[in-house]
C-alpha positions in Angstrom: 94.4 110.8 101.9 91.5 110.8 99.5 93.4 108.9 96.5 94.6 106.2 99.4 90.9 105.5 100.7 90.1 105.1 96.7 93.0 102.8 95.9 91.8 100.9 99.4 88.2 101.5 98.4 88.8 99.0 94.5 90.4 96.6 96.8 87.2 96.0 99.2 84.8 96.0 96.6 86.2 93.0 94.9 85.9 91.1 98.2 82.9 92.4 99.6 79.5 94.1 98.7 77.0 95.7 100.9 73.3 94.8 100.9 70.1 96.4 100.1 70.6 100.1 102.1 73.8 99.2 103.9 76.8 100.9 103.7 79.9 100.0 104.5 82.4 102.7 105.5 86.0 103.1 106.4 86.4 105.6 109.9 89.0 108.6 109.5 91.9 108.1 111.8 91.9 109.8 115.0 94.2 113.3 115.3 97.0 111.9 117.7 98.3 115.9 117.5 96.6 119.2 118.3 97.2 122.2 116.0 99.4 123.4 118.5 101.7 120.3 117.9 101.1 118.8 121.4 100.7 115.1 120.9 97.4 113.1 122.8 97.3 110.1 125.1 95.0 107.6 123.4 92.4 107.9 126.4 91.9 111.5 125.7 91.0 111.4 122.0 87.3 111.9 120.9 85.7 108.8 119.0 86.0 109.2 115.5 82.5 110.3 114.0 83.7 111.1 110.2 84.0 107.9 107.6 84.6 107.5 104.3 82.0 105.4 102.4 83.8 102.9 100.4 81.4 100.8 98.9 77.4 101.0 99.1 74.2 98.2 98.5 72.1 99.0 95.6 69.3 100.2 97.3 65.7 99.5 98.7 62.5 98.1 97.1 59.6 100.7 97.6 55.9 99.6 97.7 55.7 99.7 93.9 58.5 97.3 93.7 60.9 100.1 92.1 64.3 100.0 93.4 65.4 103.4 95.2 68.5 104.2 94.8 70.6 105.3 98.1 72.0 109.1 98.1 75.6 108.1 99.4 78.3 106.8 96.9 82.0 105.4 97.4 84.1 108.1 98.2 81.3 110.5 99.8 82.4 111.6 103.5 79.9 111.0 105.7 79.1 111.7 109.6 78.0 108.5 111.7 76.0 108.4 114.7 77.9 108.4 118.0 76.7 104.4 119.0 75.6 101.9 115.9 77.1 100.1 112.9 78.7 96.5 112.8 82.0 96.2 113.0 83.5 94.2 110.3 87.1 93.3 109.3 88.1 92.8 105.3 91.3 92.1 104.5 92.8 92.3 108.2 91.1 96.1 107.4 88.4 97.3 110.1 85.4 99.1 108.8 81.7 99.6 110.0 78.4 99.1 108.4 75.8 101.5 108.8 72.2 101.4 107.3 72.4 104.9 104.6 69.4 106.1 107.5 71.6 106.0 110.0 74.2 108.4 108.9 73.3 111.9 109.9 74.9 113.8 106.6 76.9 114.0 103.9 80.0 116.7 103.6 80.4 118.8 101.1 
């Protein structure tokens, strides 16, 4: 899954570049299966709080004038708030834009 969020990932960034301390980020699909193997109605799965970054703005300006860089990077999974982000569609592809202070953390 990694590799195909990369290959998408080269695609999107030729079209489409974040701002400042935006990120734009690509959700993980919902699990349509429990472990068990019993397969979910589409009312009763959670909303998707894990993304994939795919491509991120260069940073903010501090008071000095010095560009600070942001912490997340294209291919970095992150965990989004429950409400936020713009919803934007690239390449008949939905993704979400998030400010990098927004996102709660960063897996490891």
């Amino acid at each position: 899954m990694f590799l195909t969020a990369v290959r998408r990932s080269s695609n999107v960034l030729k079209t489409f570049k974040p701002l400042y301390d935006r990120v734009l980020v690509e959700r993980v699909a919902a699990e349509t299966k429990t472990k068990g193997g019993i397969m979910l109605p589409e009312k009763s799965q959670g909303k998707v709080l894990e993304a994939t970054v795919v491509s991120a703005g260069a940073g903010l300006r501090n008071e000095k004038g010095e560009l600070v860089a942001l912490t997340v990077k294209p291919g970095d999974r992150v965990l989004l708030p429950e409400y936020g982000g713009t919803k934007v569609v690239v390449e008949d592809k939905e993704y979400s834009i998030f400010r990098e202070s927004d996102l709660l953390g960063v897996f490891h």
